[in-house]
C-alpha positions as CSV (number, residue, x, y, z in Angstrom):
1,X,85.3,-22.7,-90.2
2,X,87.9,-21.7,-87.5
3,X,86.6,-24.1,-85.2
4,X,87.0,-27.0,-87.4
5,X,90.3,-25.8,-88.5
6,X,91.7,-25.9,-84.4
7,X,90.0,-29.1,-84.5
8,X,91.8,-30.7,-87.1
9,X,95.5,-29.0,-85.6
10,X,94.8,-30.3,-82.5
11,X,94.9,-33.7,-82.7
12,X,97.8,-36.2,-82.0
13,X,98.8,-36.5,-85.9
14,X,99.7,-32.9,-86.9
15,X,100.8,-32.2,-83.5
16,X,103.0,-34.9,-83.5
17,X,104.4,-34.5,-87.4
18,X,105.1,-30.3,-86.1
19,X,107.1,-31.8,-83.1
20,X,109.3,-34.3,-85.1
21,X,110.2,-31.1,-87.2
22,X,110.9,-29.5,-84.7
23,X,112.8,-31.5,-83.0
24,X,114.9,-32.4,-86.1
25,X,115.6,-28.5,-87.0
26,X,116.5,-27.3,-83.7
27,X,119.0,-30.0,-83.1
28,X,120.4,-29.7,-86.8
29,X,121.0,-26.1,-86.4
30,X,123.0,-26.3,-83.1
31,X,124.7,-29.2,-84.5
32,X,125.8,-27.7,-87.7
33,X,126.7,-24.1,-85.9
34,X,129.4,-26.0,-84.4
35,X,130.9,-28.8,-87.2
36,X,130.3,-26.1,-90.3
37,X,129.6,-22.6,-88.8
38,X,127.8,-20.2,-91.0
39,X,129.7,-17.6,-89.8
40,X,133.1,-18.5,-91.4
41,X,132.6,-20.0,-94.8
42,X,130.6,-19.6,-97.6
43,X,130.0,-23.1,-97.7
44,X,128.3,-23.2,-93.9
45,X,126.2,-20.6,-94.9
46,X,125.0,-22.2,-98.2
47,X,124.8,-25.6,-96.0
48,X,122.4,-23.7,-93.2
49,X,120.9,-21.8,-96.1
50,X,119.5,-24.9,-97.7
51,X,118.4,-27.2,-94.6
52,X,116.6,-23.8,-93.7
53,X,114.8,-23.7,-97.0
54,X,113.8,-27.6,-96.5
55,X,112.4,-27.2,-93.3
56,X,110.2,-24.1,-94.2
57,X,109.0,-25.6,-97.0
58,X,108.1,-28.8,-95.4
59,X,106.3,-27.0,-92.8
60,X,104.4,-24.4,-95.2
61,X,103.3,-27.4,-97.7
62,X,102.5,-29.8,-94.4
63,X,100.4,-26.9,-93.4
64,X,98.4,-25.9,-96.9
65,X,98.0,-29.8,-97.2
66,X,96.3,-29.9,-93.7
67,X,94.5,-26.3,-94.0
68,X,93.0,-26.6,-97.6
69,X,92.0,-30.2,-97.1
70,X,91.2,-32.8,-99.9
71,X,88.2,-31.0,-101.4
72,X,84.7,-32.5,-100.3
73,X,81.5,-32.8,-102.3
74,X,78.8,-30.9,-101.2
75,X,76.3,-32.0,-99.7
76,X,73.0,-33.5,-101.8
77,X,74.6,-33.3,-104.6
78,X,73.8,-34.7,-107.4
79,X,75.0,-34.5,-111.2
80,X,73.5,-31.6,-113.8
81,X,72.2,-34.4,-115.8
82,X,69.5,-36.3,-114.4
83,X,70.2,-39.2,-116.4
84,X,73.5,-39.6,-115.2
85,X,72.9,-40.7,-112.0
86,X,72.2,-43.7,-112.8
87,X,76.4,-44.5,-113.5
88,X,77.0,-43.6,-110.0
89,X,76.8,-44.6,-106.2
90,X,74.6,-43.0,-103.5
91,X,75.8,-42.0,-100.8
92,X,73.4,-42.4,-97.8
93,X,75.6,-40.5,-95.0
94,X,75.8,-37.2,-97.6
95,X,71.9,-38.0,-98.9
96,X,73.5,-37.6,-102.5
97,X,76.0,-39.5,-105.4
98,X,79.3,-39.4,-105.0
99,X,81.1,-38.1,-108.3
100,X,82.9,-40.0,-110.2
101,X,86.8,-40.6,-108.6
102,X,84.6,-39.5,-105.0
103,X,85.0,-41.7,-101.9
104,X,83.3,-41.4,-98.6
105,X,85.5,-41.2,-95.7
106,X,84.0,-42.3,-92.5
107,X,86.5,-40.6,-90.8
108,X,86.1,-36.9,-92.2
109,X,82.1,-37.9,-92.6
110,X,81.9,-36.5,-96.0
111,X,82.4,-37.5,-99.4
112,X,86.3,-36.6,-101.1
113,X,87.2,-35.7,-104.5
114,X,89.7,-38.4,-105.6
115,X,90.0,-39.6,-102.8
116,X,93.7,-41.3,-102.1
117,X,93.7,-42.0,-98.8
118,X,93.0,-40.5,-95.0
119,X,96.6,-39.7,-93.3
120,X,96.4,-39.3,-89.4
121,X,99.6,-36.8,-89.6
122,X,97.7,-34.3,-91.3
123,X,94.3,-35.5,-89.4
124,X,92.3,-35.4,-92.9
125,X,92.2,-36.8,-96.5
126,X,94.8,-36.4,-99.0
127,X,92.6,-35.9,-102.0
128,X,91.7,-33.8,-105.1
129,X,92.6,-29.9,-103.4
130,X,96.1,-31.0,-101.8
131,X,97.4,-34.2,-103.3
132,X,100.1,-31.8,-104.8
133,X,100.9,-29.5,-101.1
134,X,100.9,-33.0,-99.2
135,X,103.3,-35.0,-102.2
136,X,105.6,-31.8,-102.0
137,X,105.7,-32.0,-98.5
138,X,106.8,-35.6,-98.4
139,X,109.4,-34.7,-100.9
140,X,110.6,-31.8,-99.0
141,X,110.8,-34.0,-95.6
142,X,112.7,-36.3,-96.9
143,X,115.1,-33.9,-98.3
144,X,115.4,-32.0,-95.3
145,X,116.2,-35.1,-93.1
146,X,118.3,-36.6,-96.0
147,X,120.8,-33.2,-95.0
148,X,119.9,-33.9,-91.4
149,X,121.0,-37.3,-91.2
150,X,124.2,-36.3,-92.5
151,X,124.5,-33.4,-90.2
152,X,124.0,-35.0,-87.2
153,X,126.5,-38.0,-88.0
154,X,129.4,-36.1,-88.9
155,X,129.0,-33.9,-85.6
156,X,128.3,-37.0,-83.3
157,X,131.6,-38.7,-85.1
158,X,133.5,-35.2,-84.5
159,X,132.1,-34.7,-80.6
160,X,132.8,-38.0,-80.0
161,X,136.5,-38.2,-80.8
162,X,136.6,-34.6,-79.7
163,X,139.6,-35.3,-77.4
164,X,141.4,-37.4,-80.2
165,X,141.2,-34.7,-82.7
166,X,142.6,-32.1,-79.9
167,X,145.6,-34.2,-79.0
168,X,146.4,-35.6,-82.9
169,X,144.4,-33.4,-85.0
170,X,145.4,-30.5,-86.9
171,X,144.0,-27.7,-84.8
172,X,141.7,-26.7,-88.0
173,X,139.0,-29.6,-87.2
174,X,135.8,-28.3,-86.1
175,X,135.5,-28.7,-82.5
176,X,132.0,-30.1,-81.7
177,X,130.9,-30.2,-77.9
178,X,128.0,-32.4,-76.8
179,X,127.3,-32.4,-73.6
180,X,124.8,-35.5,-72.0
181,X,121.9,-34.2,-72.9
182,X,123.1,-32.7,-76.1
183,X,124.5,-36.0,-77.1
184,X,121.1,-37.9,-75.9
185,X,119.1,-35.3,-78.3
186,X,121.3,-35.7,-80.9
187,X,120.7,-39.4,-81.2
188,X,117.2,-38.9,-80.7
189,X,117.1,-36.4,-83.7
190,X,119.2,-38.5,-85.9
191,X,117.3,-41.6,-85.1
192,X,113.8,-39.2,-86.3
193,X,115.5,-38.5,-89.4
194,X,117.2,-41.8,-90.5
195,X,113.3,-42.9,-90.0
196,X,111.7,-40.1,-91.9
197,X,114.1,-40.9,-94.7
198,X,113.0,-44.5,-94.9
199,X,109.2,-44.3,-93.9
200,X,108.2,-41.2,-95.8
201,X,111.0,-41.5,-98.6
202,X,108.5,-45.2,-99.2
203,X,105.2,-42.7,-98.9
204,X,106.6,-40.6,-101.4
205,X,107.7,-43.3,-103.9
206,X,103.6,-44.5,-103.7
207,X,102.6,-41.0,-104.2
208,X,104.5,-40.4,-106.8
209,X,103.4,-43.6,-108.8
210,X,99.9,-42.6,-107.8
211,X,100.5,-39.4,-109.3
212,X,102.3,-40.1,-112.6
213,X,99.6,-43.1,-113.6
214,X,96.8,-41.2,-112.3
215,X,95.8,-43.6,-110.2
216,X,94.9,-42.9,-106.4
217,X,95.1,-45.8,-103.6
218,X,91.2,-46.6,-103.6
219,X,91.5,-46.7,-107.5
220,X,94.7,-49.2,-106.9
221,X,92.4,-50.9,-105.4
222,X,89.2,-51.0,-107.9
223,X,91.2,-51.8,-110.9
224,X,92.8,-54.8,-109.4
225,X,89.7,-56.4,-109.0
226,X,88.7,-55.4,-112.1
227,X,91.0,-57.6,-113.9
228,X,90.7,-60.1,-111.3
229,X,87.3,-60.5,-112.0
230,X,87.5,-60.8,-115.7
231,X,87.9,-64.3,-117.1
232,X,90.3,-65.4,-119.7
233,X,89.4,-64.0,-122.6
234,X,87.4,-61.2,-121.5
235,X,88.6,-57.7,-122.9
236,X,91.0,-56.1,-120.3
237,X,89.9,-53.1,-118.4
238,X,91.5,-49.5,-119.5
239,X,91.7,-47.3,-116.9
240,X,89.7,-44.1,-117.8
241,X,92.3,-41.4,-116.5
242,X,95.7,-42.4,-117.5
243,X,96.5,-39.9,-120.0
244,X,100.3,-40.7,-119.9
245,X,103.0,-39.6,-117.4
246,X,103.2,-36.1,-118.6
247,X,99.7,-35.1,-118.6
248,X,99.0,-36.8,-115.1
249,X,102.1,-35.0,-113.6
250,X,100.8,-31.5,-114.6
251,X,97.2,-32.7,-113.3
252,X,98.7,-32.4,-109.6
253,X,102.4,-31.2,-109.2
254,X,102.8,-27.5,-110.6
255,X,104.8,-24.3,-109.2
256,X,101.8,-23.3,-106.7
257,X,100.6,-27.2,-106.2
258,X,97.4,-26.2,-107.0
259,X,95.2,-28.6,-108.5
260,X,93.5,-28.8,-112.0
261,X,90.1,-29.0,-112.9
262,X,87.0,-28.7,-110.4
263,X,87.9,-32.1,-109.0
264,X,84.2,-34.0,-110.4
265,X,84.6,-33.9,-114.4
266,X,87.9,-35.4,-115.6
267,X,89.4,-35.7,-118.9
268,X,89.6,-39.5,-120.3
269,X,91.4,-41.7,-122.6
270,X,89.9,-42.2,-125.7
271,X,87.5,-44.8,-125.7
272,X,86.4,-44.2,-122.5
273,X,83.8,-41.7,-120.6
274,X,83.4,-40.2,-117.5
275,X,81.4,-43.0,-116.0
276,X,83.7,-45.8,-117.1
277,X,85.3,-46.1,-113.8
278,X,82.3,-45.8,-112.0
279,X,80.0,-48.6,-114.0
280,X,82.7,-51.1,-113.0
281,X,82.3,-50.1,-109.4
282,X,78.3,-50.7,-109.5
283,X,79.5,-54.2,-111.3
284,X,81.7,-55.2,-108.1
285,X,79.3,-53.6,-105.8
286,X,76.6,-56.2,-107.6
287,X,78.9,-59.0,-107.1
288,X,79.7,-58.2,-103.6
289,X,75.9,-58.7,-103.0
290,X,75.6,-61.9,-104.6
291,X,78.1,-63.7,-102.5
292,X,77.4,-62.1,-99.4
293,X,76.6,-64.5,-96.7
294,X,74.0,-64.4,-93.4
295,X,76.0,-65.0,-90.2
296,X,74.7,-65.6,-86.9
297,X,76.6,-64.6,-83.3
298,X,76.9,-67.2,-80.8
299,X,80.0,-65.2,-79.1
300,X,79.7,-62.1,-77.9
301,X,83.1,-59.5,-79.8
302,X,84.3,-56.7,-77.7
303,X,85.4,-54.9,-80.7
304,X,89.0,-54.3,-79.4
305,X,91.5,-54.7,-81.9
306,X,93.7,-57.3,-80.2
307,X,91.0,-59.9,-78.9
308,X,92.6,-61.9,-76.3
309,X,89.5,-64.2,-75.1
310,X,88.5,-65.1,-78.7
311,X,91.1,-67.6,-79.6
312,X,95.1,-67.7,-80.4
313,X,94.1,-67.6,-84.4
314,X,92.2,-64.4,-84.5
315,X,95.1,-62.8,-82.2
316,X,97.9,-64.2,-83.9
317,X,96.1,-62.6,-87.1
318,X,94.9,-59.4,-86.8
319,X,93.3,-57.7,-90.1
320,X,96.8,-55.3,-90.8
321,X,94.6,-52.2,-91.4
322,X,92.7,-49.0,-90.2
323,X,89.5,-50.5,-91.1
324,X,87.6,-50.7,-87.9
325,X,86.1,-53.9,-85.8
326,X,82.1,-53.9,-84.9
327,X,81.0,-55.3,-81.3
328,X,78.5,-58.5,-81.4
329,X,76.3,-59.6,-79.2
330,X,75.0,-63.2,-79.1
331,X,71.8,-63.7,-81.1
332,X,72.9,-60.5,-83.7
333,X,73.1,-61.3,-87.1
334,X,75.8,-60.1,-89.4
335,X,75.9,-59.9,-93.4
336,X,79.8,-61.2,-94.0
337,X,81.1,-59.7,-97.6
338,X,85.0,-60.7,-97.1
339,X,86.2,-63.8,-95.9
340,X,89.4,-64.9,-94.1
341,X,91.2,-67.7,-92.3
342,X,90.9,-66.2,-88.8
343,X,88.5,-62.5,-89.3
344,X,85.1,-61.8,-91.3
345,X,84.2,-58.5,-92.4
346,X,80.5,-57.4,-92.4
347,X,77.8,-55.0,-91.4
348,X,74.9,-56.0,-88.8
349,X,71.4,-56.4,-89.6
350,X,68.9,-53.7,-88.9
351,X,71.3,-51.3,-87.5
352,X,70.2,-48.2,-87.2
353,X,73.3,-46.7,-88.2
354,X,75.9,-48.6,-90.7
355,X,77.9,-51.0,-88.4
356,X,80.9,-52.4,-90.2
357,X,84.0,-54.3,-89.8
358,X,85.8,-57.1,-88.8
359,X,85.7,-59.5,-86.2
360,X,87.1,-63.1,-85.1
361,X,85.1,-66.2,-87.5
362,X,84.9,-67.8,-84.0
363,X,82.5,-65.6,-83.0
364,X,79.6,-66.2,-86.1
365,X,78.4,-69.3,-87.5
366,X,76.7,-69.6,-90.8
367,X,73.2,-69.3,-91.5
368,X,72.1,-68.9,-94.9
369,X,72.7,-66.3,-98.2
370,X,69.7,-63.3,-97.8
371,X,68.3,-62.3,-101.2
372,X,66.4,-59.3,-99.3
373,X,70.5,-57.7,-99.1
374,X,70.9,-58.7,-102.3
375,X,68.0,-57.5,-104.1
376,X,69.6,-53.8,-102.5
C-alpha cells in the first residue's frame, strides 16, 4: 500500500501541481508582507489569513483526492445476482463485470467506480471515492490564485513605480522592493496564477456540471450517442441518474467530501433501473461490431504521436487526445472501429495482449468486414 502510494507521488503530475503551489504561495506571501503587511492592520492580517486558508485547503484536498483515489472494483467481481450479469460488460483485464457507472482505465489497470476521467496532476482517476476532494480542490485553486493574481499585480505596479511614489507620493504608500530576481519570480508566479485561474477555473466549470446533472465525462460521452443513434421518432433516452440538481449535488459535494453510497448501486429516476445505462452500452458496443472494418498494413507505423514520414495529412491532424497510437508492421492486420479523414482507430488481430489505437489511414488499406469479430 505504501509503495504504491510513493509511486503515485512520485511522478511528474503531482510533483509538478505541489511545485506550482509552491511557487505561487511563497512568492504571494513575500509579496503581500511588503504592499499589505500583516503586522500593521487588521486588514493585512485578514488578507494573509485568507490566501493562507486557500492554499492549505487546496493542498489538503489535492492530497485526499490523490491519496484515497477514485475507488476501484475488486477484482472478479461479479454482481450478487447471477442473473444480472447479463446487463453488464466483462472486463477481461480484471477477469470480472464492471458495475454499472464502472470504467476500466488502462492507465491505473483496474476498473473505477464512476469513472470521470484519469488526471495526470493527481497521477490517478477522479472517480466515485474523490470526485468531491478533487472538485473542492479545483475550487480552492482557483480561489487562491484569484487572491494571488491580485497580489502580485498590485505589488509589481507598486515596486515598479517605487521611485515615483518616493519622490510624489504621500510617504504612506507601501513601499515594495523587488530586486531582479525577485521581480523575475514575481512574474513567473503571477503568470502560474493568471493560468491556473483560466485553465482550472474551465476544469471546474466541467466538474461542476458533471456534478450537478450527474453525469461523469465517459457518461457525456455514452448519452450523446445515445440520442445520436436514435432515429426520428424513436423515444428519447432518459438518463438513469439525474435525480435533479439538489439531490446530485449532495451525492458528491458535502462538509467532509465524502462520497455517498458504496459507489456500484445507485438510486434512479423513475422509470428507470439500475441497468438502464448499461443495456444501452451493450447496444453501442453491438453496433460498434457491426460496422467494424478488416484493415490490412502495407506501411509500417512507428507509433510516435507526431509521425513525420507518414504524410503531411496525418501530421497536420493529429487525433487531439490521450488515447494512445499502436505500432504496425507490414502484413498485420487491424480491426478499424472509428474512422477519420487522416487517423483510424483499431485493435490488431491475434494480439496477445489488447493493442489499440490510432494510426495514419495511409498506413492500412481495406480488406473486408470479419463476422468472426463480430459474432464477439
Amino acid at each position: 500500500m505504501i509503495r504504491q502510494l510513493l509511486k503515485r507521488i512520485f511522478h511528474w503530475g503531482p510533483l509538478a501541481a505541489l511545485s506550482i503551489i509552491k511557487c505561487i504561495t511563497f512568492m504571494t506571501m513575500h509579496c503581500c508582507s511588503m504592499w499589505w503587511p500583516a503586522s500593521q492592520s487588521w486588514g493585512g492580517t485578514i488578507n494573509s489569513g485568507v490566501f493562507l486558508c486557500c492554499s492549505l485547503l487546496t493542498i489538503y484536498n489535492f492530497l485526499s483526492a490523490m491519496m484515497e483515489g477514485p475507488g476501484f472494483l475488486p477484482f472478479k467481481w461479479r454482481p450478487k445476482a447471477e442473473e444480472d450479469e447479463q446487463h453488464l460488460q466483462y472486463c477481461e483485464a480484471c477477469q470480472g463485470y464492471k458495475a454499472p457507472r464502472a470504467h476500466h482505465c488502462r492507465k491505473c489497470g483496474r476498473c473505477v467506480a464512476k469513472m470521470d476521467h484519469h488526471c495526470p496532476w493527481i497521477n490517478t482517476c477522479v472517480g466515485h471515492v474523490n470526485h468531491g476532494h478533487f472538485t473542492a480542490f479545483l475550487f480552492w485553486a482557483v480561489l487562491g490564485c484569484f487572491q494571488s493574481t491580485v497580489i502580485l499585480s498590485c505589488s509589481l505596479y507598486r515596486g515598479i513605480n517605487r521611485v515615483w511614489y518616493m519622490y510624489y507620493g504621500t510617504g504612506n504608500e507601501p513601499r515594495v522592493y523587488l530586486s531582479a530576481n525577485s521581480l523575475f519570480f514575481c512574474i513567473f508566479a503571477l503568470g502560474l496564477s493568471v493560468g491556473v485561474v483560466l485553465a482550472v477555473g474551465m476544469l471546474l466549470y466541467f466538474q461542476i456540471r458533471s456534478i450537478l446533472r450527474n453525469q461523469t465525462g465517459v457518461e457525456d460521452w455514452i448519452v450523446e450517442k445515445a440520442h445520436y443513434r436514435r432515429v426520428e421518432g424513436q423515444e428519447k433516452f432518459v438518463f438513469p441518474y439525474d435525480l435533479g440538481w439538489k439531490e446530485n449535488w449532495s451525492q458528491v459535494m458535502n462538509w467532509s467530501c465524502e462520497p455517498v453510497g458504496d459507489g456500484i448501486y445507485w438510486p434512479v429516476r423513475e422509470g428507470c433501473d439500475q441497468f438502464t445505462l448499461t443495456r444501452e452500452q451493450q447496444e453501442q458496443k453491438r453496433e460498434k461490431r457491426e460496422r467494424t472494418r478488416l484493415y490490412s498494413v502495407i506501411n509500417k507505423f512507428s507509433g510516435w504521436h507526431l509521425p513525420f514520414v507518414n504524410g503531411w495529412g496525418a501530421l497536420c491532424h493529429v487525433p487531439y487526445t490521450d488515447e494512445p497510437r499502436i505500432k504496425l508492421d507490414i502484413g498485420e492486420n487491424v480491426f478499424v472501429t472509428r474512422w477519420r479523414k487522416y487517423w483510424l482507430f483499431g485493435e490488431k488481430e491475434g494480439a496477445e495482449k489488447k493493442s489499440r489505437g490510432w494510426f495514419p489511414r495511409s498506413c492500412v488499406v481495406e480488406v473486408s468486414c470479419n463476422e468472426d469479430w463480430k459474432s464477439k
